[in-house]
N, C-alpha and C positions, 0 to 999 in steps of 0.2 A: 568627505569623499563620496562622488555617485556614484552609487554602485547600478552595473551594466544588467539587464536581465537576459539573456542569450539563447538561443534552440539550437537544436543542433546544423542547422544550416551556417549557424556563426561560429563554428567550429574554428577556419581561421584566422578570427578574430581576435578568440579566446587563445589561442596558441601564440600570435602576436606579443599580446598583454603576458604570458610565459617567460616569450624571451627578454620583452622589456626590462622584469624585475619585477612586475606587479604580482597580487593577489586572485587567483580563478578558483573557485568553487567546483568540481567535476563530479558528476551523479559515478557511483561505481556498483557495482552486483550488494554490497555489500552496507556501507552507509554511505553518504555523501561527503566529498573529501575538499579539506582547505589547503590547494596547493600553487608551487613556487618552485622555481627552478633549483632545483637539490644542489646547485655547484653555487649558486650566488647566495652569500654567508647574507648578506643584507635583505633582501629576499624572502631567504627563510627568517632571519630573526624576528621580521615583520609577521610571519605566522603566529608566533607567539604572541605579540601585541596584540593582531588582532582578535585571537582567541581569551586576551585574560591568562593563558597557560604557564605553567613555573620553566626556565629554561631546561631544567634538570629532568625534565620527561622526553624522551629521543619520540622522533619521529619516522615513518615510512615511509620508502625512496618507492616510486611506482615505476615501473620499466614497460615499454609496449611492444618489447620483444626480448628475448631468452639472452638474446648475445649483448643486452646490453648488462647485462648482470656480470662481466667481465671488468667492466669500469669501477663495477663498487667495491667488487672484493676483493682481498688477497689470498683468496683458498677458492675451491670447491670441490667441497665432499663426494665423494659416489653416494653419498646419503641423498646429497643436496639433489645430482641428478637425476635421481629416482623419483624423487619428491614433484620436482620441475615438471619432468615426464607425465605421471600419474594427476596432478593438480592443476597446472598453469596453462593458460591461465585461468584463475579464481578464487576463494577465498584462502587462502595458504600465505601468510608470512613466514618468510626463512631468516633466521639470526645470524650473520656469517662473518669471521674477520674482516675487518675493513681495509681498504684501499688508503692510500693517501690522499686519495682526491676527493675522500668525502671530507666535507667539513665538521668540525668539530660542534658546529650549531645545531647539524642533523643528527647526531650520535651523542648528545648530551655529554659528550667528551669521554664516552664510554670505546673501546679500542675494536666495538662492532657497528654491525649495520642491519637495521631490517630491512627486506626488500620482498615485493610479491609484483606481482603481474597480474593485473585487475580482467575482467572478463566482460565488464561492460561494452561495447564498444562505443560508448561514444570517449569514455577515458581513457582505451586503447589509442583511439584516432587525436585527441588533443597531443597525448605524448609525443607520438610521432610523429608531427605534423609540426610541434613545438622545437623539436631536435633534441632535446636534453632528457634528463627524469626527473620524474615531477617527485621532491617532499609533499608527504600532505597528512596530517592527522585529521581526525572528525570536524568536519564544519560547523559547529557549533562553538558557543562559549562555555569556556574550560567548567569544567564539572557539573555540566548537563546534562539531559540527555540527547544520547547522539540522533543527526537527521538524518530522515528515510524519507522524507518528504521535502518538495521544495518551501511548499510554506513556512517547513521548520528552518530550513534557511536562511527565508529572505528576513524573519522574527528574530533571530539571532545575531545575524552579520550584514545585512542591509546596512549599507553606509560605512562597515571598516573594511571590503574589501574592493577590487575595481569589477571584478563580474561572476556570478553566475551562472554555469552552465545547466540549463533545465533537464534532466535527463528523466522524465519519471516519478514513479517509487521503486525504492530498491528493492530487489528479490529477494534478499536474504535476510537482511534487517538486523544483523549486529557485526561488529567489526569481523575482519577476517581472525583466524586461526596464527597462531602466534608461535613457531617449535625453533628451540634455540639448536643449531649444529655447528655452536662455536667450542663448545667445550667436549670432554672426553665421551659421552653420553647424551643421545639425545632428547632437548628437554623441552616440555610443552609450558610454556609461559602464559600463554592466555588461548582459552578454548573457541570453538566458532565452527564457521559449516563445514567446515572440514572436521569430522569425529576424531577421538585418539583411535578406537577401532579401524579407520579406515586408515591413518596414515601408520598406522601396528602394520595392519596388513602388508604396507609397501618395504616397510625397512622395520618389521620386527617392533621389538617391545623398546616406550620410550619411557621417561620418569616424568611425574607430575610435578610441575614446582610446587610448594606448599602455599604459594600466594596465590593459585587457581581460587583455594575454598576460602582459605586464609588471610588476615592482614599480613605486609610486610614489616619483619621484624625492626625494631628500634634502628634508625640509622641505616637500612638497608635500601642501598638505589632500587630503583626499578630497571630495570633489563627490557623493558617493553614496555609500549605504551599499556595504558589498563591495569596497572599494577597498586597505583595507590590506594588508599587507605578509603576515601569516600570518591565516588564516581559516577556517572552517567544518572547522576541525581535530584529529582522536581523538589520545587521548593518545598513541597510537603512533607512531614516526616514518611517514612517508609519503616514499617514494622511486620518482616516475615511469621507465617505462625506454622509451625510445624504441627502435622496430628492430622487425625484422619477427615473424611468428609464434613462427617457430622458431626466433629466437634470443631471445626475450620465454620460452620456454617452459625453452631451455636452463640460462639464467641465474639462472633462479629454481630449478632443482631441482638447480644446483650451488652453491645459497648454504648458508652454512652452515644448519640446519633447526630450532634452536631457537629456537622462537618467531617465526619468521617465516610471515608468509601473504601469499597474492596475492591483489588487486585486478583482478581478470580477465572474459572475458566468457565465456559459457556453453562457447563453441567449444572453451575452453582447459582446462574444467575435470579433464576426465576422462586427462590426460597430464600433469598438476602432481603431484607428489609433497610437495606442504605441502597444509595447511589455505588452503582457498580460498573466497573472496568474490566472486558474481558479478555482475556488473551488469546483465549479459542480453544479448542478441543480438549479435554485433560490428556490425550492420550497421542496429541499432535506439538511432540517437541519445534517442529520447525516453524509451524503457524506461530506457535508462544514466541519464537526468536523474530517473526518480521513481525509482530503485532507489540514488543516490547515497550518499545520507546516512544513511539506514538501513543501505546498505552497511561508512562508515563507524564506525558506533555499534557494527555487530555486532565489528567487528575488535577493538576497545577489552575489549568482552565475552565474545571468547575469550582475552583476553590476550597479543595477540600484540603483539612491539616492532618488529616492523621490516614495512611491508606495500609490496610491489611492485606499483604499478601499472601497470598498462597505459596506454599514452597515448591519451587519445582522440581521433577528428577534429575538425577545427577548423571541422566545414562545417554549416550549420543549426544545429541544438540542439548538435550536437558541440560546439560552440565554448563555449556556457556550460558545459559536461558540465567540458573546458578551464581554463574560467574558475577554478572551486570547485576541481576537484582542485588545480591548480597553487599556489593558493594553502593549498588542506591540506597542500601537502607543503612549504610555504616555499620554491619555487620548487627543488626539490631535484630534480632532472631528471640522470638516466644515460643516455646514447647509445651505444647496444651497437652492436659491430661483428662 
């Protein structure tokens, strides 16, 4: 397959290849998205192919305006509207009973649906321009790290998909914010720029799934994308190390040094004695979220096998920053004393 490289002047184009059935790549606020008309089962099934993805992981319907979220669901909450209100569009996925007319390929046959309203506008204008809602999980191949950049695109899916739309780099730099309002309580699934503080603020206190920090239990689906076990991960091993400055600093310039690098913040760079990756300020949760995954990709690309990371906070963005690594590193966490 050639795959198309696009600007946004080809925006029509790319909305074309939409309605056809084919595969389009659209830059979003958040990562870069592999999408396909949410109502053509073949279409989306083809997402998966191209991705490498298990079908049993549901994907994200995008909408390019508020009314079209009528289509997907069969409720909505005054939670939901709050949320809509206060959030969209931008990084905010909402979990909400589905409609009949999503398909069972988008929802992993699960009896919901995620949907958010991207804030990009060149993703806004593809949607609507396309006519329908775009499915689209991370453009990348399945359990890597997700792209924030086109390069990281065209290195991934060059050739399984029909185009690329250039938009950029993302501003945010890890997926949106994930709060289920299908069940009795509402529940945050997977964290991102939207804080749990800030969406507390709008509708009150929610519950943290235990698979934020956590693996999913034995046999337990995921309810969102970003939920399994090992994710958004370079081929390098990934080993968090918990502990303070200086013994984060020790530890890594007494490991053995072939081929290892750290995963560290600017503070740290210049007293490591390895090849270092930085994420940026220790005290700048959001730079750590747009610098992650590029972070990751470059580690892969200097060839390193073993990379130390720094553990980040768990407070605001910190906590999604949390979220991704812990799951890049397969929950491989050292607690230095």
């Amino acid at each position: 397959m050639e795959t198309k490289i696009l600007s946004e002047k080809d925006a029509a184009v790319a909305a074309q290849i939409i309605r056809d059935g084919g595969l389009v790549v659209m830059p979003t606020e958040t990562v870069y998205g592999l999408g396909a008309d949410a109502f053509n089962k073949r279409a989306v099934a083809n997402i998966f192919k191209a991705k490498g993805r298990p079908m049993d992981n549901p994907l994200i319907v995008h909408i390019g305006k508020i009314e079209d979220l009528k289509r997907l669901v069969s409720e909505i909450p005054e939670k939901a509207i709050s949320l809509a209100k206060a959030f969209w569009p931008g990084p905010l996925t909402m979990v909400l009973p589905k409609s009949d007319d999503v398909p069972d390929e988008v929802s992993a046959g699960l009896d919901t649906v995620a949907v958010r309203y991207p804030s990009h506008p060149l993703a806004e204008t593809l949607i609507l321009l396309s006519g329908t809602q775009i499915a689209a999980p991370s453009a990348n191949l399945s359990g890597s790290p997700s792209p924030t950049e086109l390069g990281h695109v065209i290195k991934d899916l060059n050739g399984r998909v029909d185009a690329i739309l250039d938009g950029g780099s993302c501003e945010v730099g890890l997926e949106s914010t994930v709060i289920s309002l299908a069940g009795d309580k509402p529940r945050l699934l997977r964290p991102g720029g939207v804080t749990v503080e800030e969406i507390e603020g709008v509708i009150g206190k929610i519950e943290i799934d235990p698979a934020v920090t956590d693996k999913l239990k034995e046999g337990e689906r995921a309810a969102s994308p970003g939920m399994k076990y090992k994710h958004y991960a370079p081929k390098a091993r990934v080993i968090i190390l918990k502990g303070s400055d200086e013994q984060y600093i020790r530890y890594v310039n007494s490991a053995d040094q072939s081929k290892v690098g750290a995963i560290c913040y600017d503070e740290d760079a210049e007293r490591l004695n390895v090849p270092f990756f930085s994420l940026g300020p220790k005290n700048d949760a959001a730079a750590q979220a747009k610098n992650l995954f590029s972070v990751l990709r470059s580690v892969d690309d200097a060839g390193i096998e073993i990379a130390y990371a720094r553990c980040p906070s768990i407070n605001g963005v910190g906590l999604a920053v949390y979220n991704r690594l812990i799951r890049a590193a397969g929950f491989e966490v050292t607690r230095l004393a």
